[in-house]
N, C-alpha and C positions, 0 to 999 in steps of 0.2 A: 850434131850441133853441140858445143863447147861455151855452155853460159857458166859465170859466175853465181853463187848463191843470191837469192833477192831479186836475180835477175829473168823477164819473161819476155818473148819473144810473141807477138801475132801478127797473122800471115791472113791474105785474102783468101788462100787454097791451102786447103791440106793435103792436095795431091803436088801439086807442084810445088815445092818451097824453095822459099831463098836460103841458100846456104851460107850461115850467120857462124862464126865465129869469135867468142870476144874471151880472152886470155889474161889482156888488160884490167887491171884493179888500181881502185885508189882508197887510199886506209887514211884515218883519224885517231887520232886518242885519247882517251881518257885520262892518262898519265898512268896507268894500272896496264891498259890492254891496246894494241891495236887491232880497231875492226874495219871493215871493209865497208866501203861509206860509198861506192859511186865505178862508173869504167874507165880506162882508157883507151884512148884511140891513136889510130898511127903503127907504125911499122914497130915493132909484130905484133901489135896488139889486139885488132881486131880487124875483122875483113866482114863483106857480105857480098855474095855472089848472087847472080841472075843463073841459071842454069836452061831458061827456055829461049832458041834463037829467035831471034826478031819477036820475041814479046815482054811488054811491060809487066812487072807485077812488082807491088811494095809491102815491107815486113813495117811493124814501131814495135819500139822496145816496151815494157813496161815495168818501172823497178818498187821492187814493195819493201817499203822503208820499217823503222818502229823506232821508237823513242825510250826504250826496252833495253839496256845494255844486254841483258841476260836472252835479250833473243838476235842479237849482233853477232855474226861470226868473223872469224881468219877464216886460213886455210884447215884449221883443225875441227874446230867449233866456240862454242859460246864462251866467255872467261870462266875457268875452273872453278871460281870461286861462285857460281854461278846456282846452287844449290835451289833447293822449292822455295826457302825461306828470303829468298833473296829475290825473287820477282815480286815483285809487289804492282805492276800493270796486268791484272789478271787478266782481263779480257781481251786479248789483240785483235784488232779491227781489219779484217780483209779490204779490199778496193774492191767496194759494189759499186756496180754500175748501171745508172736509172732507178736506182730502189727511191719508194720515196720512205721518210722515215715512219718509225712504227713507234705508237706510245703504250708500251707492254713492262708492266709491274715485272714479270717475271724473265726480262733480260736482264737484268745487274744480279740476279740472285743468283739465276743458272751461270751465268759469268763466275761469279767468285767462287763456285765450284768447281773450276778450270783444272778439268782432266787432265788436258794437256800437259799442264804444269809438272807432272808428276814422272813424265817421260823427255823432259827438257823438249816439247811441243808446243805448240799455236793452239788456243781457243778461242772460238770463233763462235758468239752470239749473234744472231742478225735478223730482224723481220721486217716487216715492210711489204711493198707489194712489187712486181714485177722488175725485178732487179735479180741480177748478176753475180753468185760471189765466188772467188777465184781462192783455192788453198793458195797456202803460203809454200813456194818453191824448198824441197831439201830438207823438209821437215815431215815432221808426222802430225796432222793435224784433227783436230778433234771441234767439230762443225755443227750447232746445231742451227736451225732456221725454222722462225718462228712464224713466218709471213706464210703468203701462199700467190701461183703462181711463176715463181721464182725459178730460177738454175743456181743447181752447185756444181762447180768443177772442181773434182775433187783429187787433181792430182798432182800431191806433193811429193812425187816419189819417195815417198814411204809409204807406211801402213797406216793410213786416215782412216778416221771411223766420224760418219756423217749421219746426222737424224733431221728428221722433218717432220714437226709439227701440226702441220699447215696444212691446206689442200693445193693440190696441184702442183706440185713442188717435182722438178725433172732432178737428179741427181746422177751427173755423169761419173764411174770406178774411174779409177787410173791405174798405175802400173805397178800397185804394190799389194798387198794382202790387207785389202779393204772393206770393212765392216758397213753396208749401208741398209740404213733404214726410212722405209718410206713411210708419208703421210698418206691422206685418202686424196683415189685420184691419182695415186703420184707417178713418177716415170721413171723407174728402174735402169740404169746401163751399165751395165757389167764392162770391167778393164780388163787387161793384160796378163792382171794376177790372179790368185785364187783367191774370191770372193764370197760374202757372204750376201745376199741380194735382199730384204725383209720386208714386208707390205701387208701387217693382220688389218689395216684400218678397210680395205676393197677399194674393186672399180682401179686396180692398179695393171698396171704395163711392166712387165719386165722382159728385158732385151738379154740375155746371158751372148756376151760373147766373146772368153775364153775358154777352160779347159778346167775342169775339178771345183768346179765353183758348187756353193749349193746357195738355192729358192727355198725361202719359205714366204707363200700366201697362204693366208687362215680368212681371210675375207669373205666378201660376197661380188662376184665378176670379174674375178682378177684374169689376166692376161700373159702366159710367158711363151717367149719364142725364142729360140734358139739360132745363133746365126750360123754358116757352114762351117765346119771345121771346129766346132765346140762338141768336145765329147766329155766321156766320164763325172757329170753334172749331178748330183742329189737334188729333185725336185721336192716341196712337200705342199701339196695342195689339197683344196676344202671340194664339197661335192660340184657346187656349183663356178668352179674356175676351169681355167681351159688350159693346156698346155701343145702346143705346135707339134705337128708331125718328126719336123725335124731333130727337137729335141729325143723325141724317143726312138728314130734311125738314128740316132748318133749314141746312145749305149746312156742315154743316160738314166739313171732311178727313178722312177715317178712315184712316188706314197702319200697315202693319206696323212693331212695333218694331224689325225689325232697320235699317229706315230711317234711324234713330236712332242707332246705336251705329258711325260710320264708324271707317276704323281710324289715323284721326288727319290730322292737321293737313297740309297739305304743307308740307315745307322746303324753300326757296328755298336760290338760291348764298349758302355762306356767305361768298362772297368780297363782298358788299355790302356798302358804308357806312352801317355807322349811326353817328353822334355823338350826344355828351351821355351822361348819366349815369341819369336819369328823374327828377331832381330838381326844381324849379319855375325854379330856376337856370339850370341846365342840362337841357331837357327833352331824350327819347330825339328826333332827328331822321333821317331817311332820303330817297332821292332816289324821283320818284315807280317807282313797278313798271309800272303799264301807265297812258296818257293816251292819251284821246277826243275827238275835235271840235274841236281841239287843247285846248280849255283846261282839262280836267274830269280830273284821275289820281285813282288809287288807290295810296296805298301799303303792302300787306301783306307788307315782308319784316322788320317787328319781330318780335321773336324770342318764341316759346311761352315763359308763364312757367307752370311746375308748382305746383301746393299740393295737398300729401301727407298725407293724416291726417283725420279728423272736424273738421271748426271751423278747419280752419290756417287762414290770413286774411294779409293783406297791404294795403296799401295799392295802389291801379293808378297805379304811375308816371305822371308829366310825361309827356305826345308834343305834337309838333307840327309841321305843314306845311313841306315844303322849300319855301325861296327863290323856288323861279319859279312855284308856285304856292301863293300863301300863305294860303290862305283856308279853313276849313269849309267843305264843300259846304250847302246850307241844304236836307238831305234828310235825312228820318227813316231810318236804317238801325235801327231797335229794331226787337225781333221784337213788339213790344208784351206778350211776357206777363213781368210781373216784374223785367224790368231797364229798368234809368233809366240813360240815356248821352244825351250831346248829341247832335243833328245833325252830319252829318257821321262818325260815330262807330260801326263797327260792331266789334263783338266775335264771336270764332269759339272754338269749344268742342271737344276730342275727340268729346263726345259728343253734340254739338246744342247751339246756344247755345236757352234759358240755362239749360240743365240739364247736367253736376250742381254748376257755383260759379254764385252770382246775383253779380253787377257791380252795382254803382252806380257812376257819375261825376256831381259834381251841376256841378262848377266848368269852368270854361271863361276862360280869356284873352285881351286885345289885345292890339297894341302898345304900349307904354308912351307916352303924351302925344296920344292917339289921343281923349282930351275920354270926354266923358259915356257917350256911344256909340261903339261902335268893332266892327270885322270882327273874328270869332274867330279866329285861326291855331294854338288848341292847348287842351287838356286840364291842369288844374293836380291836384296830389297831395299828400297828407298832410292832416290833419285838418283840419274833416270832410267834405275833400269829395270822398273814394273810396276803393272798397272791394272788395274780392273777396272770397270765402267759400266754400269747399269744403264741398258738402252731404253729401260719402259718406265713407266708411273708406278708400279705397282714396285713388291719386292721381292725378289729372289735372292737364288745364292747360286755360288761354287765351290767346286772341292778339288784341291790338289791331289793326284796321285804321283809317287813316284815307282819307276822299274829300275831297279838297281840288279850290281852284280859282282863277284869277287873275281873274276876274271878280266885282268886289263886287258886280254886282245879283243874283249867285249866291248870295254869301257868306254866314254864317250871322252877326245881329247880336248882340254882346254884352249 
C-alpha cells in the first residue's frame, strides 16, 4: 500500500484488503515552503483495487490535517526552519472518534510539555470517555490519554511512546520500537517491533506479539500471553500475575519484578574529569573507566541526569569519545525494546533501562573534514535528534554510557 504522509486508509477486513495506491499529491504554500495539503486522482495517480471475485468490500480514506506549518511536510520533511522554538501549537489534536470531551485541569499542562516537540513529533493529550485516538501517520508520536475506556492505535510508523492514565484504556504497538504504558485494567498489544509493554497500576492484559519485546507487570492480576511465533521475550512479573504457557515454550525470560526495581545507579568518584558542557559544541567528554584488549573502554562516570514529574522531558545532551580512543564501538548496546540509541551507546536506568524514561538518540557525529563518510566519536543534541521522557509521576534518572575504541575496523560508520 503506497499512501502519502497525513494519509490513512480503513478497510472493513484486515484479511482481505482493497489494494489502494495513491502516488498523487497536491501542495500549497506559504510563500517560504511548499507542503503537501490534499491527493490526486486520475492516471497515474491513484488506483484502488477489489482483489476478491464476485465480492463487494469498501476502503475510506481518512486525512489528518494540522494548522502547524512545522508539522507539514514535502517529500523530505517539515520546513528546515522548523526548530522546537518555532512550534508554538504544542498540543496536536489526533481525530477521536466518539470520545465525549473531558474537563481535566491537567490537559493544557501536560500539553505544553510536548515531548514530541523535541524529536520534530505529534503530542497528543486526550481524555474523555469511550473514544478512539489514531497516531498521527509517519511521525513518531508521543500520546498520553487521560479518560478511560478508550483505544489508542498507536501506529505511526515510528517509535511512539503511549501512556494511560485512566482505567480501561486498550492500547494497540504498531511497527516501530514502541514504548507503551498502561493504566489499571488496561489492555496491552504488542506490534511488529521490539517493544516495551508496562502495566504496574494491575488487573492488566498483555498480548506480546512479536519477537525480543520485554513485559513489565508489578501489579496485582495481571495477565500476559504470548501469541505463536513470539520468542526471545523478557517478562518481569509480581507473585500474584500469571504468564501463558506459551510464552515460556517459546524461550522467553520469566523474573521476578523485584529484579527490576534495583536501588539505583552506582556513583563513581566524583573527583573525575568530565569536560564540556552537553552542547553540540562543546559535547560532555570523560577519560575512559575501565579498557580491554588494550584498545576497546567503557566510559560510564557521566553523571545521572533526573526527570521529576509525568511527561518532564529533556533533550540527551552531546557525549563523546576521549582522545585515545576515539571511536563508537560498532556494537549494539540497545536492549532492543523501545529505545533507539546508536551503537556504541548504552543507557542505564534506576529502574531498568528502558523503563520508566524511553530515550531516543537518532544523530550521531564525525570529525569535521572527515568527507562523505567518517568514524562516529559522539552523540549530537537538540532538535530533533534526542530525547528522554519520563513515563511515571514520580522521579527518576538516566545515565549515558559510552563503548568507544581506537580501532576504525571497530568503529561505528557515520
Amino acid at each position: 500500500m503506497a499512501l502519502p504522509p497525513g494519509v490513512e486508509i480503513q478497510e472493513e477486513s484486515s484479511f482481505w484488503t482493497v489494494g489502494i495506491s495513491i502516488t498523487g499529491k497536491q501542495t500549497r504554500s506559504d510563500g517560504k515552503f511548499d507542503f503537501f495539503s490534499g491527493t490526486a486522482t486520475g492516471f497515474p495517480y491513484s488506483s484502488a483495487n477489489n482483489p476478491i471475485w464476485g465480492g463487494t468490500h469498501w476502503y475510506k480514506v481518512i486525512l489528518h490535517c494540522t494548522s502547524n506549518r512545522c508539522h507539514g511536510t514535502d517529500a523530505v520533511g517539515p520546513p528546515l526552519d522548523c526548530a522546537r522554538s518555532a512550534i508554538d501549537d504544542r498540543a496536536r489534536r489526533a481525530e477521536i472518534a466518539g470520545a465525549r470531551s473531558a474537563d481535566s485541569s491537567a490537559e493544557p499542562v501536560l500539553a505544553a510539555r510536548d515531548p514530541g516537540g523535541r524529536v520534530g513529533g505529534n503530542t497528543i493529550v486526550i481524555g474523555g470517555t469511550g473514544g478512539t485516538i489514531y497516531a498521527v501517520p509517519d511521525r513518531a508520536n508521543y500520546i498520553l490519554d487521560l479518560g478511560s475506556h478508550q483505544s489508542v492505535l498507536a501506529d505511526g510508523a515510528g517509535n511512539d511512546q503511549v501512556g494511560a492514565l485512566g482505567k480501561d484504556v486498550t492500547i494497540r504497538a504498531g511497527s516501530g520500537r514502541d514504548l507503551i504504558y498502561g493504566g489499571a485494567g488496561g489492555t496491552l498489544i504488542g506490534g511488529s517491533g521490539h517493544d516495551t509493554l508496562a502495566d504496574v497500576k494491575g488487573d492488566a492484559t498483555v498480548l506480546v506479539r512479536g519477537s525480543d519485546n520485554e513485559v513489565v507487570v508489578s501489579g496485582h492480576g495481571d495477565r500476559v500471553s504470548c501469541a505463536l511465533g513470539s520468542r526471545d521475550d523478557v517478562i518481569y512479573d509480581a507473585v500474584h500475575d500469571s504468564v501463558n504457557r506459551i510464552c515460556h515454550s517459546d524461550h522467553a525470560r520469566v523474573r521476578p519484578d523485584s529484579r527490576l526495581h534495583a536501588p539505583g545507579l552506582a556513583r563513581l568518584a566524583a573527583a573525575t574529569t568530565i569536560e564540556g558542557n552537553g552542547s553540540n559544541e562543546d559535547p560532555f567528554v570523560a577519560p575512559c573507566t575501565t579498557v580491554t584488549k588494550p584498545h576497546f573502554c567503557t566510559v560510564s562516570v557521566f553523571p545521572e541526569r533526573p526527570l521529576s514529574g509525568l511527561w518532564a522531558n529533556e533533550y540527551v545532551p552531546a557525549y563523546r569519545c576521549p582522545d585515545d580512543h576515539p571511536y563508537l564501538l560498532n556494537q549494539d548496546y540497545s536492549p532492543g525494546f523501545g529505545t533507539v540509541i546508536p551503537h556504541g551507546v548504552e543507557i542505564a536506568e534506576d529502574w531498568g533501562a528502558p523503563w520508566p524514561i524511553g530515550i531516543s538518540i537518532t544523530a550521531t557525529v564525525k570529525p569535521p573534514g572527515s568527507g562523505f563518510i567518517g568514524y562516529t566519536y559522539g552523540t549530537a543534541t537538540g532538535f530533533p535528534r534526542s530525547s528522554a521522557t519520563n513515563w511515571t509521576t514520580g522521579s527518576h534518572h538516566y545515565k549515558v554510557i559510552f563503548h568507544c575504541t581506537d580501532l576504525t575496523n571497530f568503529a561505528t560508520i557515520f
